[in-house]
N, C-alpha and C positions, 0 to 999 in steps of 0.2 A: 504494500500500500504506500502512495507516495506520502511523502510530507512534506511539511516549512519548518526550516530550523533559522530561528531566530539568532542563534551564535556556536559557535564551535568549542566545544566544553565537552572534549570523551572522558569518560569515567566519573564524573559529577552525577548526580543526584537527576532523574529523569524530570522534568514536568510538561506536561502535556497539556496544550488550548485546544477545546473543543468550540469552534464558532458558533456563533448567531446566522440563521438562518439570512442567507444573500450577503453574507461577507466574509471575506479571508483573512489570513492569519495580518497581511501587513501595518492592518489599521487597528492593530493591539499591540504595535509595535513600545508604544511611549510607555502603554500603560506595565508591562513586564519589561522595562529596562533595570528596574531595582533587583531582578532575579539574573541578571547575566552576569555575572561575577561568583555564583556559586551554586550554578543549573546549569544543566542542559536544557534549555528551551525548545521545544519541538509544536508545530501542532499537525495532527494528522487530518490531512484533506477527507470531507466529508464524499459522500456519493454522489452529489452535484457535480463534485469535479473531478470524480473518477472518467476516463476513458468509456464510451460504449456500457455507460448505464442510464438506462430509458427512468424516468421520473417514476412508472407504475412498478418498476422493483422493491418500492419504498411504500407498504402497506400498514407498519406500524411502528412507532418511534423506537421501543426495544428491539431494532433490528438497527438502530443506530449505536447503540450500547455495545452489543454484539461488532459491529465492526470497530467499534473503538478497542473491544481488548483482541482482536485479531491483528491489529493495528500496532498494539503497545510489543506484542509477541516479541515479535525478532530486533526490537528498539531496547528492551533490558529485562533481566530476569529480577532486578529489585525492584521493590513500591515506588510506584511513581504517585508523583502531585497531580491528582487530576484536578484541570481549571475550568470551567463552561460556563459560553455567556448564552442566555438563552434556551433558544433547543439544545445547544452543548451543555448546556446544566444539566438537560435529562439527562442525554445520551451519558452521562459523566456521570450520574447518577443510576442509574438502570447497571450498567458496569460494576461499580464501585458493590453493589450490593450484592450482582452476581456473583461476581471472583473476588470477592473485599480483600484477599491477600494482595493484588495485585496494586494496591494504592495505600499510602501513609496517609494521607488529608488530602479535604477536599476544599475548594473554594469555588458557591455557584455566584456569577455575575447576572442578577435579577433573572433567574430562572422565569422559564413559562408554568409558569405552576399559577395559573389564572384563578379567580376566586371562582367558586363553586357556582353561582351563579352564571357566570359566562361560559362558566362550560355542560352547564344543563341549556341552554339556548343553543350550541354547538352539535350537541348530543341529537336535540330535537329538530334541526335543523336536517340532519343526517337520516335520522329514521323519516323524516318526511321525502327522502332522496333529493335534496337540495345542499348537500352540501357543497356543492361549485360551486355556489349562489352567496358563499359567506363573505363578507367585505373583504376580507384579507386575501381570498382568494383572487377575487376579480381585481384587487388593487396588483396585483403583483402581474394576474396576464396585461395589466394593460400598463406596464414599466415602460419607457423610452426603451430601443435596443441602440440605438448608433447615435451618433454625433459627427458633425463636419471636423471637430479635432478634440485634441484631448482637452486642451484648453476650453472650448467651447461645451465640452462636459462637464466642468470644474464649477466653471458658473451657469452651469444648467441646473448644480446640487449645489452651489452655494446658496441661492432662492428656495429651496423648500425645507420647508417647516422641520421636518426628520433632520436636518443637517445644521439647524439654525446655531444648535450651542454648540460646536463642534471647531476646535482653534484649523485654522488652513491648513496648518500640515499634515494632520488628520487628512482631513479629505481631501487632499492630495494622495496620501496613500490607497486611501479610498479609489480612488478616478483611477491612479498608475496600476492597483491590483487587479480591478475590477472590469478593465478594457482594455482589447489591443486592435492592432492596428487592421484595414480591412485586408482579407484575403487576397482581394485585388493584385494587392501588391506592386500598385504604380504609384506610389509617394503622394499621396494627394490625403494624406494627414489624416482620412477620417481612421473611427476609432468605432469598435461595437463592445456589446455589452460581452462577456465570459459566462457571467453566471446566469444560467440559464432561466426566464421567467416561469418556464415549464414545471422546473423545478423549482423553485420559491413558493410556488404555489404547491404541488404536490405536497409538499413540509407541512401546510397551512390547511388543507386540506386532509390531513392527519394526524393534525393535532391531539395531540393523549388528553384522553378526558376523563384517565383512573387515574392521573397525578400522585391525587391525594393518599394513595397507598403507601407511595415511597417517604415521604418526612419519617413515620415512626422507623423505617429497618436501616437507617443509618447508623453507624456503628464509629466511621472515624471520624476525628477532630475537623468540624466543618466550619466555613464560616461562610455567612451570603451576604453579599454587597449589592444595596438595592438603590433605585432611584428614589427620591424625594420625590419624583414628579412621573413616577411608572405607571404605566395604562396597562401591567403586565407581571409584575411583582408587586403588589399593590398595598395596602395598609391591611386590608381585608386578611390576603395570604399571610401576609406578615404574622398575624394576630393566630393564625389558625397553624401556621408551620408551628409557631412556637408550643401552642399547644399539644403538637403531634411527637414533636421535639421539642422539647427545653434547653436540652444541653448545646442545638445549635447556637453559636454566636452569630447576629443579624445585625449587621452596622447600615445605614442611611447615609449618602451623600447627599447633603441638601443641592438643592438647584439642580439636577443631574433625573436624566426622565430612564424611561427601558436602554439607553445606548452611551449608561454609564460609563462603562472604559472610556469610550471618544471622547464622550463629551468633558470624564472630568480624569482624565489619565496619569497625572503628576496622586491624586489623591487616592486615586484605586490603586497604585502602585504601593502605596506607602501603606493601605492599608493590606493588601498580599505580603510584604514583604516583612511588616510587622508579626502578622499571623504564623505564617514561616518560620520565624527567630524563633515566637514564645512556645511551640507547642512542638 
């Protein structure tokens, strides 16, 4: 399985980024630079961007779990740090629980572990065979694919809303991972999308709506780093992980919405890096 290795560290201590659904390892770059000095930083490319895999291979999130410890396999025979922002908190989660030998600590960055509510509306949406029909869904088929240049993508995402708190070089990384150049291949600059809407939506489209099983079979030292302003980790989850779990630790970035790391990357660092030291 291919990966992104964040720095060059053999025989260090494994950790592993599980992404957020439609982005890659580069735009986590700021927020894990406090771990490159005594990690091996790796994150294993999800099934989006595997080779010659169709979006309907992908029927249920614990099938993301399962490629992550097939994933870790031949990368180290010690516990690794699983990290996941997102649907990478499941996938990192679902994992950890299966093979729990295979990981020391966990840290979820504003998991999708939606409140209960949003995901009985999900459910029923489903059983009525409309689940295409869910915003998320339809928001994701109908993404821009190309741009005139890279440039003109940069501030095609500097204008919307998802991108608004997010410092430039962020998304920069964002635009540079995210697109490359056309097929074509006559220099005429434009630039299309990598990660495929097909797949964005299929994730969205299968979103786990048993979540709430997993908070109580946590077993390692975990900690969740949530927005102040998440439409996704929400006060609600907050309230109800704790209860499922006590023992997790659950820190808030103020001002900081579901796309924490970007948006506040110097502070999520610090608070991974701290976590790390103490436990």
């Amino acid at each position: 399985m291919k990966f992104y290795a964040f720095n060059s560290a053999p025989g260090r201590p494994l950790v592993n980024l599980a992404c957020a659904n439609g982005f890659l390892p580069q735009v986590y770059a700021r927020a894990l630079q406090p771990l490159f000095g005594e990690y091996h930083v790796v994150s294993l490319y999800a099934r989006p961007m595997w080779d010659d895999c169709p979006p309907e291979s992908l029927t249920a999130w614990p099938q993301l779990g399962d490629d992550l410890l097939a994933g870790l396999e031949p990368l180290t025979d010690q516990p690794a740090v699983g990290i996941g922002h997102s649907v990478g908190g499941i996938a990192t989660l679902y994992a950890a629980i299966k093979r729990p030998e295979r990981f020391s600590r966990l840290i979820l960055l504003d998991p999708t572990l939606l409140p209960p509510y949003a995901l009985r509306y999900i459910r029923l949406m489903r059983l009525l065979g409309r689940g295409d029909r869910l915003p998320l869904v339809q928001g994701a088929l109908r993404r821009r694919r190309a741009w005139d240049s890279a440039e003109a993508a940069f501030a095609s995402f500097r204008q919307k809303t998802l991108f608004a708190r997010w410092p430039d070089d962020v998304l920069r990384a964002y635009v540079e991972s995210m697109t490359a150049p056309d097929s074509a291949g006559d220099g005429n600059g434009k630039v299309h999308l990598i990660y495929s809407p097909e797949w964005e939506a299929q994730l969205y489209k299968t979103i786990d709506v048993t979540v709430w099983q997993l908070p109580a079979k946590i077993t390692h030292p975990t900690l969740i780093i949530r927005g102040e302003l998440s439409d996704t980790f929400t006060q609600t989850s907050e309230r109800l992980f704790r209860k499922r779990n006590p023992r997790v630790q659950i820190v808030t970035v103020k001002g900081a919405g579901h796309l924490v790391p970007q948006e506040q990357p110097e502070q999520v660092g610090k608070l991974i890096a701290g976590f790390l030291r103490a436990v």
